[in-house]
Structure formats: structure tokens, C-alpha cells
N, C-alpha and C positions, 0 to 999 in steps of 0.2 A: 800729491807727492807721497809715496810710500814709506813710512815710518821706520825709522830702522829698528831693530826687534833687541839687537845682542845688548846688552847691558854694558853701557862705558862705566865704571862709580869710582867718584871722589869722595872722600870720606874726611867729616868734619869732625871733631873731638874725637880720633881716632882710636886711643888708646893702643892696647897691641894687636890690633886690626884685624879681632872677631869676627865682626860685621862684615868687613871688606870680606872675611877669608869665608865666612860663608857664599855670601854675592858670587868669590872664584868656582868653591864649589860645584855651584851652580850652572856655572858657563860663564860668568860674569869678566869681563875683564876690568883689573884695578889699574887705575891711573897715578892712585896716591891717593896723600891723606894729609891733615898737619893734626899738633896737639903740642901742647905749653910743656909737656912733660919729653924730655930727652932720652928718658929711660924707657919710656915705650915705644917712642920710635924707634929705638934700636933690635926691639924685637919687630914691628913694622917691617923693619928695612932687610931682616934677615932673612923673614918669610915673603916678602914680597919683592924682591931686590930690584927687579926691572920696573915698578914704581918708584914715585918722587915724594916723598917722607921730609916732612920741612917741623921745624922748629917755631910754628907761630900761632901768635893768638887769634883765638876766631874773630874777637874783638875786629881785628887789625885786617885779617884777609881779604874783604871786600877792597878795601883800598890797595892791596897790594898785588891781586890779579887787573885791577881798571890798568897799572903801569908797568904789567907782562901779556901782552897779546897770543904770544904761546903757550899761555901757562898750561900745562895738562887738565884745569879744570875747567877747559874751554869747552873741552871736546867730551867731557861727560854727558849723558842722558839721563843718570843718576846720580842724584847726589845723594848719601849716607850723610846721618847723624847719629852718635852715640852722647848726647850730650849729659851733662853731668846731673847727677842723680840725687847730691847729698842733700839739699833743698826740700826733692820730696821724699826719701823712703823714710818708712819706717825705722830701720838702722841708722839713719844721720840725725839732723836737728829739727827734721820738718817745717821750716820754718818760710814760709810764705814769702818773706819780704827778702830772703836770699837773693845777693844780685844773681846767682849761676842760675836760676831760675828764669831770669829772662836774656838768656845769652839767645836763646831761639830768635831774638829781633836781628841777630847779624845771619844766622841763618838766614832768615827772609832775603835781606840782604843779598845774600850770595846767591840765591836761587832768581832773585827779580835781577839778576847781572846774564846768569846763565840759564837761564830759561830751561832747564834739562827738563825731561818728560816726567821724570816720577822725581821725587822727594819721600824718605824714609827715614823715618825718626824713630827710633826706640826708645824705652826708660824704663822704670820701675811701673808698675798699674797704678800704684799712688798719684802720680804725677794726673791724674784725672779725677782726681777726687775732688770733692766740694771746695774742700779750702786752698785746693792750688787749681781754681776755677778761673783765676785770671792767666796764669800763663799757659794752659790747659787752652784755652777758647781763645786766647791771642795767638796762640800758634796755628790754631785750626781755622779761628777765621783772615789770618794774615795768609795763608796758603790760596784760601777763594780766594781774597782780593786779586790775588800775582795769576788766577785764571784755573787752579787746578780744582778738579772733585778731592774732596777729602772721605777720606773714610777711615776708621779706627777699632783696633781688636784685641783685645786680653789673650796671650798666647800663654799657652805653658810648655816649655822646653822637653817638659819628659812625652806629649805627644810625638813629636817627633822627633824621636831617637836619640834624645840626651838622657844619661840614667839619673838626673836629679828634678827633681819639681823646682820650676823656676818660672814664675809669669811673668811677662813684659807687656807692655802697651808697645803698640806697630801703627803707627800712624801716618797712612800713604795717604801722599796727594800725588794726584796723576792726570797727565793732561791728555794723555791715551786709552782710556775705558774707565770703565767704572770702578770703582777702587773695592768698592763691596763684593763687587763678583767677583774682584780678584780673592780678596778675602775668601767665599766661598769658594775657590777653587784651591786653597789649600789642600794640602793631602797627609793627615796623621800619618803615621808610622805602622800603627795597627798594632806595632808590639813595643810593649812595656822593658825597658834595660835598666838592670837591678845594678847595686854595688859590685856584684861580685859577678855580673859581667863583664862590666868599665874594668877591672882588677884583676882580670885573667891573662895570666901572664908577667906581671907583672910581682918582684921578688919581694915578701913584706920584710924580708931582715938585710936582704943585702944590698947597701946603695948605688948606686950609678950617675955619678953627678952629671956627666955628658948628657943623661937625659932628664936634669931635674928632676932625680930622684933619690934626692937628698932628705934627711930626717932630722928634724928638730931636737938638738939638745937640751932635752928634759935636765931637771934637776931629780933628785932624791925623793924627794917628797913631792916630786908634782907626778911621777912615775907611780908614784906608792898610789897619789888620788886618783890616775886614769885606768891602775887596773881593776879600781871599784866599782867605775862608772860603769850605770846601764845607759841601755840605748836612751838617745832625746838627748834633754837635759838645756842647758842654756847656750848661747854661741859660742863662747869661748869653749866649750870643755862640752860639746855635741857628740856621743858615739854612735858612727853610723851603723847603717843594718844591712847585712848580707842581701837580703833579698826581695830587695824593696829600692827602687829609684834615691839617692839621696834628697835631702833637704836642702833649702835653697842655700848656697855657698855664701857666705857672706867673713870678709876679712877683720871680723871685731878685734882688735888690737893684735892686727897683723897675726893669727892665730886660726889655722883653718882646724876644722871637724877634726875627731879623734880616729882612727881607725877602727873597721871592725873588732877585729881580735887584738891587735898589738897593742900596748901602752902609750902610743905616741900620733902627734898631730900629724895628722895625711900629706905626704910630697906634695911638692908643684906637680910634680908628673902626674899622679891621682887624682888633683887636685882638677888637672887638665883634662884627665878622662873622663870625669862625672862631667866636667860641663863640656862633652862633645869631639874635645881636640884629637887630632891624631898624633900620632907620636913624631911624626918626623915637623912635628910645630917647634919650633925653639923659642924659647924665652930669655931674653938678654936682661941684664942690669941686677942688681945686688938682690940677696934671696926675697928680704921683705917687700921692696918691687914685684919681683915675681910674684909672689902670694897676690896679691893686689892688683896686678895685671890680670890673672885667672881669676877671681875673685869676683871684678869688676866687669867681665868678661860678657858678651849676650852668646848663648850658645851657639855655635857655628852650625850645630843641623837645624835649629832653628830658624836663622838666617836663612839660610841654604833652601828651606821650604817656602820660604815668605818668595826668593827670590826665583824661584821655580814657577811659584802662582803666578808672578808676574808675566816670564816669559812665555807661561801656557796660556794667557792670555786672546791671543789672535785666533789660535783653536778652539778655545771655549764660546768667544765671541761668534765663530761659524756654528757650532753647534745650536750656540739658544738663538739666535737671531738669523736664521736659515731660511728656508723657502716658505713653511707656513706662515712664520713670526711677518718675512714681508708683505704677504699674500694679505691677511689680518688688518695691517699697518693701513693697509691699499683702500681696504674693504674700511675704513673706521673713519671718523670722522672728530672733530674739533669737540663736535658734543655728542657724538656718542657716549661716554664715561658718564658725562653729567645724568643722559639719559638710563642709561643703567645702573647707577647709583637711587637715581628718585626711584625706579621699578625695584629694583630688591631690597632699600632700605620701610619702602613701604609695606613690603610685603611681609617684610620681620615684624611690621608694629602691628599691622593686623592678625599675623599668624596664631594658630591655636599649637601648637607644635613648640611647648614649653616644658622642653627638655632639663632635668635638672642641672648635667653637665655643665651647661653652657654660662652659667656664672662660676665656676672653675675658672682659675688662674696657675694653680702649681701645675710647675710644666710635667714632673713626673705621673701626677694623675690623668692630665690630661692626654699623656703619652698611652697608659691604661686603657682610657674612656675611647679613644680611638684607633686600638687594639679589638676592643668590645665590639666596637660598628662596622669592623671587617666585613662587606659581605654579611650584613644582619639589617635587619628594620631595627627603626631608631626605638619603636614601640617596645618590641622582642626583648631590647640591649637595658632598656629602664627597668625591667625585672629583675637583672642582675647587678647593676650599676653598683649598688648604692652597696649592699653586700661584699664585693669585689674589692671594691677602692678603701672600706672601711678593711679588710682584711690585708692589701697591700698599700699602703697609705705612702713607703718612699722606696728608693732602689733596695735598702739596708730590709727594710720588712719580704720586697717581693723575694730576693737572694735568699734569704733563710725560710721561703714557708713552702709549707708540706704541702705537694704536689695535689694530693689525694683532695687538700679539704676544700684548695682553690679551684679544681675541677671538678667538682659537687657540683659549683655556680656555676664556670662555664659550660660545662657539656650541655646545661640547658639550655645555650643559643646555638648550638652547633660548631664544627670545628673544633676537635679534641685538643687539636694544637697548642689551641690558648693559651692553654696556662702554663704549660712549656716554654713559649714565647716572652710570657713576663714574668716569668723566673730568671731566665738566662737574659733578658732586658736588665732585671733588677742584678744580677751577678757582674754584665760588663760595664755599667755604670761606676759600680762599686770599683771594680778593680780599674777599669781605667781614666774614670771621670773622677775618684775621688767622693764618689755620690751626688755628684752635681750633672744634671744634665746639662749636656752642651748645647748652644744656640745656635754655632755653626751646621748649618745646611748639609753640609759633607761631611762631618760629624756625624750628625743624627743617620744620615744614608748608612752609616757603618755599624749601628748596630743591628740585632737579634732581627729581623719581623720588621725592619723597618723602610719603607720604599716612598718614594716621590711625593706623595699626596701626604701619609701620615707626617713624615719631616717639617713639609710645607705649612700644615695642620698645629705641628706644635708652637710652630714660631711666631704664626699668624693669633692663634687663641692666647699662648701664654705669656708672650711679649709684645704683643700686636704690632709685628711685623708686617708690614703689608707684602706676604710669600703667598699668591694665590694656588690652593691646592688642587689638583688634578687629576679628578678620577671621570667613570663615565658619563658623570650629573656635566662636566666640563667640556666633554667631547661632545654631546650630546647637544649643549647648546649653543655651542661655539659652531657649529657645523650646521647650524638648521638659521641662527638665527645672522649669520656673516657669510652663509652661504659656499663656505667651504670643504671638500670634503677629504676626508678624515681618515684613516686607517688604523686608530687605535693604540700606534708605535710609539715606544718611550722616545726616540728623536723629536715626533710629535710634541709631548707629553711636554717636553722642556720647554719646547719653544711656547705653548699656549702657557706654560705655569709665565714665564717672562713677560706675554703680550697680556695677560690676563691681571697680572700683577700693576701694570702701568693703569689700568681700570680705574684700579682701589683708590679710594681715600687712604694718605698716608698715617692722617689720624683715626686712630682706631677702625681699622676697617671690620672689626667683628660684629658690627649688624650689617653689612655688606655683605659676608660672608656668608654669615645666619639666611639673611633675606634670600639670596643666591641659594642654597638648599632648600629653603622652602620655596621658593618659586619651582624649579626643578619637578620638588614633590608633589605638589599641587598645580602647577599650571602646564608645564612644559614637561609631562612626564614622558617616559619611554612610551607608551600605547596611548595614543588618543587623548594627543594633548589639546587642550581648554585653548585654541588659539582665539577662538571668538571673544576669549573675555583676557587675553593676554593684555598689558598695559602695555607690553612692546611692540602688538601685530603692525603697525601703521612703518614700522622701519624693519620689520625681520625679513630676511631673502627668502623665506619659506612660507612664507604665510600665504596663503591664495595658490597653493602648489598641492600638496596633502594635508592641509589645515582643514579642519573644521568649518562649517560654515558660520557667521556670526550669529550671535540668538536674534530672533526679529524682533520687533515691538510686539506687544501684546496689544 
């Protein structure tokens, strides 16, 4: 039976129906929603009017759709959660043993009544931290039980196309693909939105309350403290900066961020455009609701993105699982993996090919260390290694250093490019990662120099991700030894990085990986390769075709 693709979503602890309104965005259509609060469903019910916006506790829901058969949350495919956040962030009490903290068990609930296809929960990234380890891993392993993959990701809002730094944990269970790959199929923004892009247009002295852009009445002296304040400072009394994403919104005694310039605490309306909304959003119910509605808010181009992954999903799905991927599939067997696991893990423990790199774990070095081996012998790249990486040691070092001294060292392995390459590496980390490289896969593809195998490369060495990387050492043996043949193409490319990934050990696959290039270099190389002393000859499709003959006995 063919799955249906468009997105139905109900949405559980609704609030003023962020989440949903991204999902719309998206293509999504909304069914409705409930939440205990009256005053956000009224913003709810304005922006989504042809949804059903109900007044109840999640507690209560399960039992209350068993005795409506029509209930609109029959017919979702999605079910949304914004479930409450004061338990874990940082800004509330933290405190573990908060009942709101295990409200996620009526979610289960409602999803083991409605079996919809995906399940999506958002929160604070807190909410996965050690000490909220129990509602964290009940929610994730109560999702497997009900039959869904679970998969989980740190988002931050200002990738895509919100102008404030805001992380969220996204934690999709999906009973239609892998939830990871939807994860990597994310798609950043690519451009960074400053305060004073959100604010364009927008009148800083003269109000418009039809569009919640309304200003806080300051007293005397709290005017006199805000025209002193510089940028930063604490939540209550935060000045933000023209030109730079703001900081994550947060409603500390009902009290949003100060204005760039003006003496006074930012509108709902601004309030709405740092976290994504568009203007024709209305917000219902008395002002400090409103704050608090926005506030509490997950950003809608965020959503929007999550929910976008999802639907590209069935496309992505033809892309990596295509003609070769099943061709592979066909050609493999139960113990193939096991067999190439003992062959290239062995070959790592024997190998003389004791690269310093390879006990590296920072992912930014090792983004460097495989910038280096571009197209170089691993021999050639250890003369400059060690030099290179002491010279750029994070994105903040590579962005500020002098062209000239960093291509001293590289010009000696060839490829002028180089150090070009991880300069402007180290520059768009900085400006859009924050200095942290990213883990996501489609991430890493988006910056400076960086293509299929290096991405693949970092996630596998620095996090040991089992992402198997894909260059000619891959074509090469994947074609001689499953008898496949090959043309070199990135369509290729994906589908072996997928089929080649399913290989791996999921724990640490880095002497798999290790073992795998050295086999390559030594056994299975491009010219007259060593088949007679292969540890694989006895299963490879090639072998006894242009192989070598075996050594005889002496």
C-alpha cells in the first residue's frame, strides 16, 4: 500500500501553534491541536481557523479521543509535541523529578491509539542531558516500543533563516524511513539574518498595536538604566546587536531583550520577527501572554525545515537506495560484513602505515588533516602535517592566519589552493557555526573544499559515526570485489557511501575504516594488485579474471 506523503499534524501542548505553523509552511496541513492554556489557543484558532483548537489537558486526551471516533486526530500522520520545557532548561528549575517532565507518557499514549507515521517532539537541548536521562530515554525508548526508528538532533534556529541563535532537541520517531537520513537531509539557509534584518521596516518610535507593536512602559529610571546598557548583559535587561542574529529569547519576568538603539524592551511584533513569524501571525490574549507566547515559541523556519526533511524524504530515499545500492544488496550476503570486517580490521593491526593523524579526534583538525590528503600520498602530507595543524589548531586560528606563512607548508605537497581552502574553512565556521563544526552531513557539504568522502571522513574519525567515506580507494573495490561496474558518478557515490556504511561496525568503526585504506594501499591497489595474497580472493568477483596468479609453494 502506498504511504501517503502530505503531512496531516495534530499538535499536543500546542501553545500558539509555532510548530504547527511551521508543518503549514511547509505544505503541511493542520488538523488542530489542544493545550490547558485558553489564551494561546486563541492565537491557535486566529491563525489557523479552519483547525479544531480544544481546551484540554494531554493528561486527559487519550481518553477523550477513545469516546470521538471522528476526532480530527484520527486522521493525522503526524503527530506534533511542544511539550513543556520548565523541568529542563536552563531558565526554569531544572529539576528532574518535575511531574511536566513526564507528561511525554500520554504522548505515548496518544500515538500507540493513533499510530500516525512520524511523531515530533521538540524542547530545550537540555531536556537530553545527563540528569534528565530518565525522561530523555523514556521518551525515546517508549517510541521503539509503539514500533517507530527513533533519531535525535540539536537544531539551531539561526541556520535556518531565524535571525536569533536558538537550539532545540527534534526528536523524530518514524515508522516510514530512517529518521537520521531525514535528519541529514536538512537544508541550512546558507545565510545568516541579523537583527537589523528581522527590523526592517519596522517603526522603532511609533506603535501599532493591530500589529503587536506595542512598547513597554518604562519608568524614569529604568529608561535612564537602558540608555546606558551595552550590548549582552543579563535576561532581563539584554541589549541587542544590529548585526548579528539575536540571542536566544527567553521571557525572564515577562521582560523581552532591550532594543538596539531605543531605551526600551523589544514589541511582541520584533519579538515575533527574531523568532521567524511573519507579520500577518496574530497573537491573541493580554500583552504578557503575548510575550510568552513568542518567547516560548520554537521558531517557525525551523519547523518548517524539519518538516521539509521529512517530506523530501521518498526523493532522498530513490537517490541513495537506487540501482547500484540494490544491485550491491543482491551481490552481498548475511556474512559478507562479518567477512570484510575480519579482512580490513586485520589488516589495520598488521599495517606499518602509522600515520600520526589517526589518533586525532577534534573534528576541526581532522577536517585540516583531510584537506592535506587531497589528492597527496599519506607519506608526502606527514611532512607537513604536524606544522599545519600546530599553525591552525581551530576555525578562530585558521580565519585569522596569514596566507603567506600557511602556504610555506602547503605548497610543499602540491595544490596552491590549500591554504586558501582552510582559511575560508576556518572563516565560515566562525561566522556560521559559531566555531563549532557541524556533525550534520549536509552541513559539512556546505562548506569551503568540502565534498562527499571529506564530510563522510569527519563524522566517521571524529565521532565515529559509522558514515563510510567515498573516494576512488571505494570505487575501486567495490567494483572488482562485488563485481559491479562503476562509472565514477556522484549518484554512484551516495548510493556506495549508504551500502558501504551498512558494512561497518556501528561501534567504532575506525580500524575498519583505517584497515580499509590500508588494504587498498597494499593489497587491492590501483596496478597490480596482490590478489594471490588477498585475504578476500576466495569471495571476490574478480579474482581469477585479471588477478594475479597465486604464489606457489616453494
Amino acid at each position: 500500500m502506498r504511504l501517503e506523503r502530505r503531512l496531516k499534524c495534530f499538535d499536543l501542548c500546542c501553545g500558539a501553534g509555532a510548530l504547527s505553523h511551521g508543518f503549514a509552511r511547509a505544505g503541511g496541513v493542520i488538523l488542530g491541536g489542544i493545550d490547558s492554556d485558553e489564551q494561546v489557543l486563541r492565537t491557535a484558532r486566529a491563525n489557523h481557523p479552519h483547525a479544531r483548537w480544544e481546551s484540554v489537558r494531554v493528561e486527559d486526551f487519550a481518553q477523550a479521543i477513545r469516546k470521538e471516533r471522528d476526532h480530527p486526530a484520527w486522521k493525522a500522520n503526524t503527530l506534533l509535541a511542544g511539550l513543556p520545557c520548565q523541568g529542563f532548561s536552563r531558565a526554569g528549575n531544572r529539576n528532574p523529578n518535575d511531574a511536566r517532565n513526564y507528561l511525554y507518557r500520554h504522548l505515548l499514549e496518544v500515538a500507540a491509539l493513533v499510530r500516525p507515521l512520524y511523531v515530533v517532539v521538540e524542547n530545550v537541548p537540555w531536556m537530553a542531558c545527563d540528569y534528565n536521562s530518565a525522561a530523555y530515554s523514556g521518551l525515546c525508548t517508549g517510541l521503539e516500543r509503539l514500533g517507530y526508528a527513533v533519531g535525535t538532533r540539536v537544531l539551531d534556529a539561526a541556520d535556518y533563516g531565524a535571525p536569533q541563535f536558538r537550539r532545540r532537541v527534534f526528536i523524530l520517531g518514524s515508522r516510514d524511513g530512517n529518521p537520521e537520513q531525514i535528519f541529514e537531509f536538512l537544508r541550512p539557509s546558507g545565510h545568516r539574518v541579523t537583527v537589523r534584518d528581522a527590523f526592517r521596516g519596522l517603526s522603532p518610535t511609533v506603535e501599532d498595536a493591530s500589529q503587536s507593536h506595542a512598547f513597554m512602559k518604562h519608568g524614569p529610571a529604568v529608561v535612564a538604566k537602558l540608555r546606558t546598557l551595552q550590548p549582552g548583559g543579563p535576561i532581563s535587561y539584554r541589549r541587542l546587536e544590529w548585526d548579528v542574529a539575536a540571542p536566544t529569547l527567553i521571557a525572564g519576568h515577562r521582560a523581552l531583550p532591550v532594543h538596539p538603539k531605543q531605551p526600551r524592551a523589544i514589541s511582541v511584533r520584533e519579538a515575533a520577527r527574531l523568532q521567524g513569524f511573519a507579520d500577518n501571525y496574530v497573537f491573541e490574549g493580554s500583552i504578557s501572554s503575548q510575550i510568552e507566547q513568542v518567547a516560548n515559541a520554537v521558531p517557525p523556519p525551523l519547523a518548517a525545515a524539519v518538516a521539509r526533511a521529512i517530506q523530501e524524504m521518498p526523493r532522498h530515499t530513490k537517490s541513495v537506495f537506487g540501482f547500484v545500492y540494490k544491485k550491491l544488496q543482491k551481490s552481498s550476503s548475511r556474512s559478507t560484513s562479518g567477512r570484510l570486517r575480519k579482512a580490513f580490521e586485520q589488516t589495520h593491526r598488521l599495517s606499518q602505515r602509522k600515520f600520526p593523524w589517526r589518533r586525532v579526534r577534534n573534528p576541526f583538525v581532522v577536517l585540516v588533516t583531510e584537506i592535506l590528503l587531497q589528492r597527496t600520498n599519506g607519506e608526502l602530507a606527514r611532512t607537513v602535517w604536524r606544522p599545519v595543524v600546530q599553525l591552525v589548531p581551530t576555525p578562530e586560528a585558521a580565519a585569522a592566519v596569514d596566507l603567506r606563512t600557511l602556504g610555506s607548508h602547503t605548497r610543499r605537497i602540491g595544490i596552491r589552493s590549500r591554504a586558501r581552502t582552510i582559511k575560508r574553512l576556518g572563516a565560515a565556521i566562525v561566522e556560521k557555526h559559531r566555531g563549532r563544526l557541524p556533525k550534520n552531513f549536509e552541513e559539512l557539504m556546505r562548506l569551503p573544499g568540502v565534498g562527499l568522502y571529506i564530510a563522510a571522513a569527519v563524522r566517521l574519525v571524529s565521532h565515529g559515526i559509522a558514515d563510510f567515506p567515498i573516494d576512488a580507494n571505494a570505487f575501486r573495490f567495490v567494483s572488482r570485489y562485488f563485481g559491479v561496474k562503476l562509472h565514477g558518478r556522484k549518484s554512484e557515490a551516495r548510493q556506495l557511501r549508504e551500502f558501504m556504511s551498512t558494512m561497518m561496525p556501528t561501534t567504532d568503526p575506525r580500524p575498519y575504516f583505517y584497515g580499509f585504506l590500508d588494504f587498498c594501499a597494499t593489497t587491492c591497489r590501483p596496478l597490480k594488485p596482490a590478489c594471490g595474497t588477498c585475504p578476500l580472493m576466495r569471495t571476490c568477483k574478480r579474482y581469477g579474471v585479471n588477478a594475479e596468479a597465486p604464489p606457489t609453494s616453494q
